[in-house]
RODREN-801745 format. One record per atom (N, C-alpha, C): residue number from 1; atom name; x, y, z. Coordinates in nm, 2 decimals, m for minus. Atoms other than C-alpha are relative to their C-alpha. Layout:
<atoms>
NUM  CA  X  Y  Z
...
</atoms>
This chain:
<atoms>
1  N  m0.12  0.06  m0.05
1  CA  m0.29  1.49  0.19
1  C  m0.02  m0.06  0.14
2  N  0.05  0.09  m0.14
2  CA  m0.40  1.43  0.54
2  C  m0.08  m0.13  0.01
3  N  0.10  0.17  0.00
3  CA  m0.66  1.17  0.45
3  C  0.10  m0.11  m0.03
4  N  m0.13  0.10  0.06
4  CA  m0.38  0.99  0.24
4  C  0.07  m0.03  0.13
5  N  m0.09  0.02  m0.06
5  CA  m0.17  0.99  0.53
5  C  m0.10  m0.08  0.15
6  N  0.05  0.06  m0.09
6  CA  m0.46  0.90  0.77
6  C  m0.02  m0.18  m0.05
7  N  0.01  0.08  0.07
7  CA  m0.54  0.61  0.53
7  C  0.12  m0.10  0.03
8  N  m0.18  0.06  m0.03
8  CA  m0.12  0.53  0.54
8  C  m0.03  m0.08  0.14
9  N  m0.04  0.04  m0.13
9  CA  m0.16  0.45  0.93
9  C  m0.09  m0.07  0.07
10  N  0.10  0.09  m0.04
10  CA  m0.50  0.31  0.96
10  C  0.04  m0.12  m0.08
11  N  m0.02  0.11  0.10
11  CA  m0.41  0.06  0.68
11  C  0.10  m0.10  0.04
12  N  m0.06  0.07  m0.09
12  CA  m0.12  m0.03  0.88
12  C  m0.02  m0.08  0.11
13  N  0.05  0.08  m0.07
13  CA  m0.25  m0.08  1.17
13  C  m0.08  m0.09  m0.02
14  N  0.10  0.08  0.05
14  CA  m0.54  m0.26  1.09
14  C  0.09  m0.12  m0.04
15  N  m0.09  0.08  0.12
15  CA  m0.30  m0.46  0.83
15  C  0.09  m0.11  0.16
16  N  m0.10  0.08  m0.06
16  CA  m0.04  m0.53  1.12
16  C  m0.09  m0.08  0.10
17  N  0.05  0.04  m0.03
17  CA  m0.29  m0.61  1.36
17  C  m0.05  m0.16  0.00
18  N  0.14  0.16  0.09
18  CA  m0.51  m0.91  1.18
18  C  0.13  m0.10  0.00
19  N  m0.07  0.14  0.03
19  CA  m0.17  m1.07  1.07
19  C  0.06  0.00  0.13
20  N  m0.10  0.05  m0.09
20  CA  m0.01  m1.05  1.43
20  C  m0.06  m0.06  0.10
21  N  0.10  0.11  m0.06
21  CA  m0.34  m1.18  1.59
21  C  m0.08  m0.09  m0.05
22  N  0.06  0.09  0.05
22  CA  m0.53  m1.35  1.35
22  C  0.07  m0.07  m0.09
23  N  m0.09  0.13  0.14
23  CA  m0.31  m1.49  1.05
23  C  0.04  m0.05  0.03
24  N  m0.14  0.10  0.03
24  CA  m0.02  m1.65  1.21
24  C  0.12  0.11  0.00
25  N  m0.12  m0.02  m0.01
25  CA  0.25  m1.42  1.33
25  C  0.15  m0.01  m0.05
26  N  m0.11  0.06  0.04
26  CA  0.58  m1.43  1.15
26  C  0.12  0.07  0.09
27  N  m0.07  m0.06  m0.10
27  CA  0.77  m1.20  1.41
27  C  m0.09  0.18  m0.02
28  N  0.07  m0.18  m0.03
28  CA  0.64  m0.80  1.51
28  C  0.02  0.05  m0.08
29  N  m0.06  m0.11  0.09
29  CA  0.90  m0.62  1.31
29  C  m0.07  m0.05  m0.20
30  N  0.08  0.11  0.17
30  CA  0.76  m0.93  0.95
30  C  m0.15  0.09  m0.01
31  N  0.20  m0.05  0.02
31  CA  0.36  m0.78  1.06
31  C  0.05  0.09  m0.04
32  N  0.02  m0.08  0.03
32  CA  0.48  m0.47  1.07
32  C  0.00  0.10  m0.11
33  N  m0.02  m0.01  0.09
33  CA  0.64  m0.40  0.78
33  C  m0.13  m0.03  m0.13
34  N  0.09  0.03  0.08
34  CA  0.37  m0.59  0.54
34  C  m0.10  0.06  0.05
35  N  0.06  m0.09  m0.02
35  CA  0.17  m0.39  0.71
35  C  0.00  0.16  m0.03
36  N  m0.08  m0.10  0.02
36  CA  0.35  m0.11  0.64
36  C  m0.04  0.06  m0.19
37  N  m0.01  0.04  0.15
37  CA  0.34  m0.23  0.26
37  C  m0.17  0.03  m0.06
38  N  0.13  0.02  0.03
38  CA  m0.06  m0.26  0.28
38  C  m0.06  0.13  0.00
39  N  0.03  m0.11  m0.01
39  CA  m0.10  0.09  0.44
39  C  0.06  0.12  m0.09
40  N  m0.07  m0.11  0.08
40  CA  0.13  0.28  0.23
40  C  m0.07  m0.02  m0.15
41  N  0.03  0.08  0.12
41  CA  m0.02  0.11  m0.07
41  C  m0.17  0.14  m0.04
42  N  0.15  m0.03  0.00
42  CA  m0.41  0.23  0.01
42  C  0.03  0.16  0.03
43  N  0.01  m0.18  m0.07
43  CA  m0.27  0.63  0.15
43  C  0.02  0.01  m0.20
44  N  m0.01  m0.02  0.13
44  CA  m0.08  0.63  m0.22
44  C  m0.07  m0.01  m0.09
45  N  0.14  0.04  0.12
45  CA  m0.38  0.50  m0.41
45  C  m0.05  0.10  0.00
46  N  0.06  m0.12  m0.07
46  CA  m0.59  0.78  m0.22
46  C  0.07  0.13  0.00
47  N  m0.07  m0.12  0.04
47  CA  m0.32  1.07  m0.28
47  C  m0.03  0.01  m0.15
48  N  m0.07  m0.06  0.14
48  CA  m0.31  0.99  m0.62
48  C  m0.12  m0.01  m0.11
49  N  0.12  m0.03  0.10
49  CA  m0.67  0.97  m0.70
49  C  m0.06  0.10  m0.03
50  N  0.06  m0.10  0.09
50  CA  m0.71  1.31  m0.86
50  C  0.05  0.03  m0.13
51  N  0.03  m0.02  0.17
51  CA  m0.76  1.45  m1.17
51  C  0.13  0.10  m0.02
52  N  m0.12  m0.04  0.03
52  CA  m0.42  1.63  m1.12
52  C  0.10  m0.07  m0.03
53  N  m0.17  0.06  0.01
53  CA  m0.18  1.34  m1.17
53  C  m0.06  m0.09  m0.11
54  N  0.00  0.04  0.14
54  CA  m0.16  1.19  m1.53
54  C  m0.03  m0.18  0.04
55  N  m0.06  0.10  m0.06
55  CA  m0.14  0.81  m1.55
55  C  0.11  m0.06  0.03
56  N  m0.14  0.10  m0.05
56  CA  0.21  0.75  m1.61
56  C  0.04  0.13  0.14
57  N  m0.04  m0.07  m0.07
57  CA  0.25  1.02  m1.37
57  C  0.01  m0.14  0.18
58  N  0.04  0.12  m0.10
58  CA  0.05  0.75  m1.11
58  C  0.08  m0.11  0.01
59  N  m0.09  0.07  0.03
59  CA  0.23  0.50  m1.30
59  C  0.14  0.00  0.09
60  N  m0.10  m0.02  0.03
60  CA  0.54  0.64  m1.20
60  C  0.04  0.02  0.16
61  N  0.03  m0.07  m0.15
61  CA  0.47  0.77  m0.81
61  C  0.00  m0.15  0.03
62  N  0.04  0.12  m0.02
62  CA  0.37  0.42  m0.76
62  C  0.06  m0.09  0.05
63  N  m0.11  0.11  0.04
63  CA  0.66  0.21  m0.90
63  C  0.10  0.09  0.11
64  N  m0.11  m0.05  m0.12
64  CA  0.90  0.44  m0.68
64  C  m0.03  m0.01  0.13
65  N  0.03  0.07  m0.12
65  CA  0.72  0.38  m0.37
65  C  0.00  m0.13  0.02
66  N  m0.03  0.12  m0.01
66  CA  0.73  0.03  m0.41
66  C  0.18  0.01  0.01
67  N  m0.18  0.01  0.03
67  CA  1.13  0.04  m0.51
67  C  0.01  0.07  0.12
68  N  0.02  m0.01  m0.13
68  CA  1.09  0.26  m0.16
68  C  m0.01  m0.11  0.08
69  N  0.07  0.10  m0.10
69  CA  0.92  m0.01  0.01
69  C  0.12  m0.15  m0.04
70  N  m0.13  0.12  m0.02
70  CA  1.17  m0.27  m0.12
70  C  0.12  m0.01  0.06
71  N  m0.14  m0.05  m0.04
71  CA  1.52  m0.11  m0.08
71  C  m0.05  0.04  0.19
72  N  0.01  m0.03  m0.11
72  CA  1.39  m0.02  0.28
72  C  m0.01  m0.15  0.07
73  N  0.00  0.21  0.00
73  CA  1.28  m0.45  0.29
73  C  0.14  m0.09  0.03
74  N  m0.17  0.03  0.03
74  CA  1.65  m0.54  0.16
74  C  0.03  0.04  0.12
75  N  m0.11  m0.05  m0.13
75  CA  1.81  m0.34  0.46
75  C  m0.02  m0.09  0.13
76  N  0.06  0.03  m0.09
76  CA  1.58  m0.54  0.71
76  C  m0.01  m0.13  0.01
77  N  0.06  0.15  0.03
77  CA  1.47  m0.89  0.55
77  C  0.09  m0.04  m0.10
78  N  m0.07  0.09  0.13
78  CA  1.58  m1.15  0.29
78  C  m0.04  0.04  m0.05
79  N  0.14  m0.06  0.19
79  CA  1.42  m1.10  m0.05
79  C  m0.07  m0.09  0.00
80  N  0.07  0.09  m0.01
80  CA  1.25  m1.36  0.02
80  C  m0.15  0.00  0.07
81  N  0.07  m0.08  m0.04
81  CA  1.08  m1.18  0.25
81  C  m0.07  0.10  m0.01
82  N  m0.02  m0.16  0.00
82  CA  1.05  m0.84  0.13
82  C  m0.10  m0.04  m0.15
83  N  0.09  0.05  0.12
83  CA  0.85  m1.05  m0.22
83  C  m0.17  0.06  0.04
84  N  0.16  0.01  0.01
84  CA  0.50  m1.08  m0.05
84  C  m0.03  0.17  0.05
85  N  0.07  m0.15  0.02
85  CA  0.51  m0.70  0.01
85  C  m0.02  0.06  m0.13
86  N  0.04  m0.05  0.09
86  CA  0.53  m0.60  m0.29
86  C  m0.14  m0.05  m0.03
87  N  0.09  0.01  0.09
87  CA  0.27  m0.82  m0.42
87  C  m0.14  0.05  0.09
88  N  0.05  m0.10  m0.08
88  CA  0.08  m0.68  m0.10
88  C  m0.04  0.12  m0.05
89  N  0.01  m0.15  0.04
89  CA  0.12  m0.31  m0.22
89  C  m0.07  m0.03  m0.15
90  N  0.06  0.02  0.16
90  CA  0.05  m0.40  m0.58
90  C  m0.15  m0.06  m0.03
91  N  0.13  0.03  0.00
91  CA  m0.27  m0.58  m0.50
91  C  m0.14  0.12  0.03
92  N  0.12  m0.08  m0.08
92  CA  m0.43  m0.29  m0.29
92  C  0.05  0.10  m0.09
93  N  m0.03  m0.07  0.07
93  CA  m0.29  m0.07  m0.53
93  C  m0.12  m0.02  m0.13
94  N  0.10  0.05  0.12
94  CA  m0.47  m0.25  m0.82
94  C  m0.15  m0.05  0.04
95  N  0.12  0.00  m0.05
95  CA  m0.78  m0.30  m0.59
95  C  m0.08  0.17  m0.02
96  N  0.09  m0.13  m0.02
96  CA  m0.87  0.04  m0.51
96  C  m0.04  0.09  m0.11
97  N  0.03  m0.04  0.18
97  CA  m0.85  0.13  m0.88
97  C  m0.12  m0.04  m0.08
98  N  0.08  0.05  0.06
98  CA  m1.05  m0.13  m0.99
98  C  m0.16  0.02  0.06
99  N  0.13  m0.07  m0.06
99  CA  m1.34  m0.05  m0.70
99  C  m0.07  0.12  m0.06
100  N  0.09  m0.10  0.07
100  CA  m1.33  0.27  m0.83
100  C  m0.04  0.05  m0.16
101  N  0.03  m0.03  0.11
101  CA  m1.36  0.24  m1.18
101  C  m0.20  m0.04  0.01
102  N  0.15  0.06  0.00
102  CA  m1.75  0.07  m1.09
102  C  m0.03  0.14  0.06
103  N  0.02  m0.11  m0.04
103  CA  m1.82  0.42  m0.99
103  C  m0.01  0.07  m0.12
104  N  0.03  m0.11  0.13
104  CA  m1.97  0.69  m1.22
104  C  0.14  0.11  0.00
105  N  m0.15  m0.15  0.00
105  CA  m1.65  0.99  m1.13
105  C  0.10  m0.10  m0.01
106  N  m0.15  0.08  0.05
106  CA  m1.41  0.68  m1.17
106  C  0.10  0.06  0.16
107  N  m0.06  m0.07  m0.10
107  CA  m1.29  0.81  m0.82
107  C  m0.05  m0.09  0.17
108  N  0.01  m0.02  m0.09
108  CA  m1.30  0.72  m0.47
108  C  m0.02  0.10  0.11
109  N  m0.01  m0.11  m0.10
109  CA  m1.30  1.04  m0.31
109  C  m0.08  0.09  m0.02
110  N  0.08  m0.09  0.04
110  CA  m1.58  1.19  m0.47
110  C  m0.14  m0.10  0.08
</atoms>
């Protein structure tokens, strides 16, 4: 749980970083959020890659942090805005999966 959560805040930063000095700025609170989106994405991946949680279970943990990550979006942004996180989360989500399936334990953390 600690790594996950270290993962959560390095992935943010990092994340908010790049887009508030190298992408193109969309305002502090826009990085930080999508940043927010990228880091929570990669801790979640990383919590939920063991052999204790089913897939719809992963499935299921997943999809409620995103609907998290949106309904928290809605309160702040347009939906207009609040789109490219999801597909943000959902990318690094379906990255880190796919990295580690090329892996003999199918795992990251082994």
């Amino acid at each position: 749980m600690q790594r996950a959560i270290i993962y959560l805040l390095l992935g943010t930063a990092i994340s908010f970083l790049l887009n508030y000095f190298l992408l193109g700025s969309q305002g502090w609170k826009l990085d930080l959020y999508y940043g927010l989106s990228f880091g929570s994405a990669w801790g979640i991946a990383y919590f939920l890659d063991n052999e204790k949680f089913s897939l719809p279970q992963k499935f299921l943990i997943s999809f409620l942090a995103m609907a998290v990550l949106v309904a928290v979006g809605l309160l702040i942004f347009d939906f207009e805005q609040v789109v490219p996180s999801v597909i943000k989360f959902s990318t690094v989500f379906v990255a880190y999966y796919l990295i580690a399936s090329f892996r003999t334990s199918k795992s990251l953390r082994k």
